[in-house]
N, C-alpha and C positions, 0 to 999 in steps of 0.2 A: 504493500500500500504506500504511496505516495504523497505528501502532501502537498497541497497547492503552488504554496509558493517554492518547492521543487520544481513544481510545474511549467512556473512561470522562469526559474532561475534556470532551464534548460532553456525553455526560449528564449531568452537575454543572452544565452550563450551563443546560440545558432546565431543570434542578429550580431554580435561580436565578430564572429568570424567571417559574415556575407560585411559585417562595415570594413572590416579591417582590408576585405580583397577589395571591393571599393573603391578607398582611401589609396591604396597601392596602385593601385592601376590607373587614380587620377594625379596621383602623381607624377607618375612616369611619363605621362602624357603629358603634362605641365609642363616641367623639366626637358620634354625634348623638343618645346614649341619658342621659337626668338621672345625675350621681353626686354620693355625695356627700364630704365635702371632703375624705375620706382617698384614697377612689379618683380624685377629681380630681388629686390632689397625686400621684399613680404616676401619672396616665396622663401629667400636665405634664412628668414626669421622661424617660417610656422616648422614645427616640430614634427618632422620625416618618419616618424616611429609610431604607427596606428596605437591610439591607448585601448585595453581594453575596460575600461569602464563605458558605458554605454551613454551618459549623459557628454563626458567628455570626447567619445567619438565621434557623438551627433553635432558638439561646436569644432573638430578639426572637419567634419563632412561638409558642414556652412562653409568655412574658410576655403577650403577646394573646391568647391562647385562654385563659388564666387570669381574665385579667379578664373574658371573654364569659362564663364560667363562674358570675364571681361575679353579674353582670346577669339571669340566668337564674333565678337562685337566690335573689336578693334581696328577701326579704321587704317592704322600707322605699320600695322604687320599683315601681310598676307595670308590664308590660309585656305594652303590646299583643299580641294572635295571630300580625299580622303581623311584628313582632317578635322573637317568639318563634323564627317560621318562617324568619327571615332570618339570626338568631343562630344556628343549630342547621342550615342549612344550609351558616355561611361556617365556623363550626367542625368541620362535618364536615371543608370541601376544608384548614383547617386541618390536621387531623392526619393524611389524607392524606398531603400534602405533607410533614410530618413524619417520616410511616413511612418512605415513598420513598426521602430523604435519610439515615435510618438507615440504610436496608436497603442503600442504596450505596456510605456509606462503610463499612459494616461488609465487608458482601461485596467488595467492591472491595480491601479490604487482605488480607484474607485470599487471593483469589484471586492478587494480584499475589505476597504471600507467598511461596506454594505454588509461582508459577512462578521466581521468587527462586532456593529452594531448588530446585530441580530443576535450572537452569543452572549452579548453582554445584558440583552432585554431579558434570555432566559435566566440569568440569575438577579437578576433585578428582584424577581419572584420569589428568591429564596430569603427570609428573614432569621434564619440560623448561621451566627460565624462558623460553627463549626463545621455544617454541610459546606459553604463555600470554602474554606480550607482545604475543604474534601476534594472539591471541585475544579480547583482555582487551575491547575496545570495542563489537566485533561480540556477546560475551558476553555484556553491560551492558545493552547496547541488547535485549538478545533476554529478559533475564530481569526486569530493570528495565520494560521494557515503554515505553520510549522510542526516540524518532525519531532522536534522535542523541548522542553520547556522543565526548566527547576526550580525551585523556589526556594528562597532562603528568609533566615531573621537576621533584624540587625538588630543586636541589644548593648550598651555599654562597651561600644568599641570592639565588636567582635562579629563577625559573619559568620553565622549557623547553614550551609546546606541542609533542607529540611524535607523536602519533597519533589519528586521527580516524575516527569509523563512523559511516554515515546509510543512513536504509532508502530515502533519496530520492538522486533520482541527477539533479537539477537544476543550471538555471546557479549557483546561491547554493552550492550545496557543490563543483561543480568550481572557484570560486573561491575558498573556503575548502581544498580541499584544496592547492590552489599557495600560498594564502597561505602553510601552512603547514610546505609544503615547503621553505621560508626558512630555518628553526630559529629563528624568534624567540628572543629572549632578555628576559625582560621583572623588571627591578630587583621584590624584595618591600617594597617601602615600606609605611611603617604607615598609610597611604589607601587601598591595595588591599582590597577584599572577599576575597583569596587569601593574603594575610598574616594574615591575624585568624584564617582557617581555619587557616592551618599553628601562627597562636600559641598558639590554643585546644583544637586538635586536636577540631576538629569539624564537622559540615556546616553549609550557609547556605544560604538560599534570593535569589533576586533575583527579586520581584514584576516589574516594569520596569526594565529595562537604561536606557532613555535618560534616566530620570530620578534615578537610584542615581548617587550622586558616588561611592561604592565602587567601581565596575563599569570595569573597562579597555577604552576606550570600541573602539581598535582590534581588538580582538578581536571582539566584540559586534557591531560592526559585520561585521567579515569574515565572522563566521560567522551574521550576520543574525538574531542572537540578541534577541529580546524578552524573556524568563521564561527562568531557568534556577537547576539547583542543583549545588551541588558539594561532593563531599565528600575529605578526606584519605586517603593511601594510610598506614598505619603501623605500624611493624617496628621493634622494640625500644622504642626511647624516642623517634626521630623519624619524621618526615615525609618520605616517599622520594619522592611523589608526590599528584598531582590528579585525580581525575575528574570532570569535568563533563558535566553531559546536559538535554537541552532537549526540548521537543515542538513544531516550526516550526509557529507561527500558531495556538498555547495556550499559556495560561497554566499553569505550575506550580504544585503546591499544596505543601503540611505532606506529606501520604505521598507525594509523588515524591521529597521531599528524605529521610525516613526511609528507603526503597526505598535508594535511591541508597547510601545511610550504610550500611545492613546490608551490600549488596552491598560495596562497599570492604573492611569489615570481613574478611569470607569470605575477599575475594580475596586480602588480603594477608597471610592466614594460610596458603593454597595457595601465593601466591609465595614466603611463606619458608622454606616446608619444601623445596619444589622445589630455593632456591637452595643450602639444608644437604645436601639429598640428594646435588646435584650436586658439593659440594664433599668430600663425604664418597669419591666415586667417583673424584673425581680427585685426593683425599690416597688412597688406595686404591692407584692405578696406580702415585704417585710412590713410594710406601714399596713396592710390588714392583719397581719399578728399581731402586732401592735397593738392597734385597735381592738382585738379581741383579747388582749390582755388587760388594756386596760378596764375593759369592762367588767372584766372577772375585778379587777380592784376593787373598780366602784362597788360592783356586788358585795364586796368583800368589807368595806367601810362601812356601807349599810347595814348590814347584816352582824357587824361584830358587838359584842357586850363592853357595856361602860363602867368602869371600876370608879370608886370612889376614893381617888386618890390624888397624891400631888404628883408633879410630872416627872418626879426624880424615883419615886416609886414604879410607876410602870415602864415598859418598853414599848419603843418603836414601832413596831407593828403590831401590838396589842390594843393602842386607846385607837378612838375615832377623832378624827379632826377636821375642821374646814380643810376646804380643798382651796389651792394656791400655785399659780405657777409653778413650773420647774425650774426655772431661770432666777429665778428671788430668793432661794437659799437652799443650802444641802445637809441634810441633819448631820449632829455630829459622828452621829455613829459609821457614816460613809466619808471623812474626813479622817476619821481616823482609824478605817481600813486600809483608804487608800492613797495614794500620790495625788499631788496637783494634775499630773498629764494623765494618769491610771481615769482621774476625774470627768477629764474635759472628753479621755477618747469613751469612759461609759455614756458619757452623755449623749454626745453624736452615736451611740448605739442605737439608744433608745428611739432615733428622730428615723431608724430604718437603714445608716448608710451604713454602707458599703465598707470594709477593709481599704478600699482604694482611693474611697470616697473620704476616707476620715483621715489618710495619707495626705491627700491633699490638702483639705482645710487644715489641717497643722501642722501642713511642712513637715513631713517626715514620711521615713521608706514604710512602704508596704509591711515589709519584715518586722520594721520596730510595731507597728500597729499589732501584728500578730503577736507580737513578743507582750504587750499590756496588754493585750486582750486576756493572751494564758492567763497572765498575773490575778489580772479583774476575775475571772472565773474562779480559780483558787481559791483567792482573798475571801472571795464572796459562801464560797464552798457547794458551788451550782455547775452543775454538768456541762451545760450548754449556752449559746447569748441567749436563747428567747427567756430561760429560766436568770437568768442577769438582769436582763431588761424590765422583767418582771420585778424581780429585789427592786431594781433602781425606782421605776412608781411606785413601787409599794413604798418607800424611803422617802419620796419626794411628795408626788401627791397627795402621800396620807400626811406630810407634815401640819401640827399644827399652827399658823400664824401667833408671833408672840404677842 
């Protein structure tokens, strides 16, 4: 099986080699027809060596058929019939060859375009990060219109290889895909081609892997990579991730690497919504436990017996009390369980956020969050947050106002 833009990189090649005989032969004809010293001086200039890049062919194709133009038309030199006939036939396969190459690269981006966006609509559809993670390579490769497609993390200075999709199922990618069941971990040094992507925030192409001192030659190797591009995954202000994608045994061009960039783009618009959605579902859930806690409280206030005593005699959750903001004061008895931070992070418990949600609001790692959380659990001698969060109204709402 094939993919598209194989497809199209075979065709790019065949018009390579019809530009390049072209280009030769209107040359040769140039060169053997009298000019004079101003067109001697452009033909000494333009550069004798057909390129094969395709965009560049098609501007040395313009510069030769220009000048066959003016030989045609030049009053001050004569030109033989058979001359005539030879000019007028290499200028025809000229522009030919010119149309051709238009017409490829034009249709060629538009079609891949087209299928671009149509993969990208089907997961629009999906509201699970994790199915789209699932998805994300197999996706790439199918609307990109490439052979194979990786995925990586960037975390803290470091690039995770993480997932991998090929439409081939050879020994080169069942070696690739164990390589990469490793979890490499690969340092972003400022000599990487994947550094300069993440510094710049933008895609790159690699003509040749073996000869790019940019190129992480372990990888390339593993995954048998000659031509490849890659573009950044990116949500808010950084870089979360990489995709890279190749076409085994073609070269990459300018619209694989644009291809590639768009899709990125897309996707990580879809993963960020997915990841809001989802978090919005499960701040949702927590703030109804919540809610259904605190109403066991209330029940709970209402329903409890009143002693006839002073306030140094009974405990904390045994009297009944006016109910009173949480924000207006924290009995002593939770002061002197816990820390000033232990405090602030049970409080933001109770409001339903998130571990990553209360990282933020107090400037601090995830990991610290979890590390007061344990504590507050302990402290408190409660299994779980919901049974925490519960203590906390119980501590707070049932306080009495002095």
């Amino acid at each position: 099986m094939q993919s598209s833009s194989a497809d199209a990189s075979r065709r790019r090649s065949e018009l390579v080699v019809q530009g390049k005989a072209a280009f030769t032969t209107a040359i040769r004809l140039v060169e053997s027809m009298p000019m004079t010293e101003h067109a001697a001086d452009e033909f000494a200039e333009l550069e004798h060596t057909p390129s094969g890049e395709l965009r560049t062919l098609d501007g040395q194709l313009t510069i030769v058929a220009g000048m066959m133009r003016e030989r045609l038309g030049d009053p001050a030199h004569e030109v033989s019939r058979k001359q005539v006939v030879e000019l007028s036939e290499t200028l025809h396969a000229v522009h030919q060859v010119r149309f051709s190459i238009h017409d490829v690269l034009g249709h060629e981006r538009l079609r891949r375009l087209d299928q671009l966006d149509g993969e990208l609509a089907k997961l629009r559809r999906i509201t699970d990060q994790d199915e789209l993670l699932e998805r994300v390579c197999e996706s790439a490769a199918a609307g990109g219109g490439f052979e194979g497609v990786m995925l990586s993390r960037v975390e803290e200075g470091m690039w995770r290889p993480w997932r991998a999709h090929s439409i081939r199922n050879g020994p080169p990618e069942r070696a690739f895909a164990a390589w990469i069941k490793e979890v490499p971990e690969i340092q972003l040094s400022h000599m990487l081609l994947e550094s300069e992507v993440v510094r710049r925030r933008e895609p790159a192409m690699v003509a040749d892997a073996s000869s790019d001192s940019r190129v992480y030659q372990p990888l390339a190797q593993a995954a048998a990579q000659t031509s490849y591009v890659v573009a950044p995954l990116i949500a808010g202000d950084r870089v979360i991730g990489l995709l890279h994608a190749d076409n085994r045994g073609h070269d990459v061009v300018e619209l694989d690497r644009d291809i590639l960039w768009f899709y990125a783009v897309g996707f990580a618009q879809i993963f960020e919504r997915a990841v809001l959605l989802g978090r919005l579902r499960d701040q949702r859930a927590e703030v109804m436990r919540v809610m259904q806690t605190v109403e066991a409280v209330l029940d709970d206030l209402a329903s409890s017996e009143i002693d006839l005593a002073t306030r140094q005699e009974t405990t904390v959750l045994a009297v009944s009390r006016p109910l009173r903001p949480v924000a207006i004061d924290r009995p002593a008895v939770l002061e002197g369980l816990l820390t000033s931070r232990e405090l602030e992070v049970l409080a933001l418990m109770a409001t339903g956020a998130t571990n990553e949600r209360i990282g933020q609001r107090l400037v601090i790692a995830v990991g610290t969050v979890k590390s007061h959380v344990k504590q507050i659990l302990r402290k408190l001698r409660v299994e779980n947050r919901a049974e925490a969060i519960s203590q906390y109204l119980r501590l707070t709402i049932g306080a009495r106002e002095d």
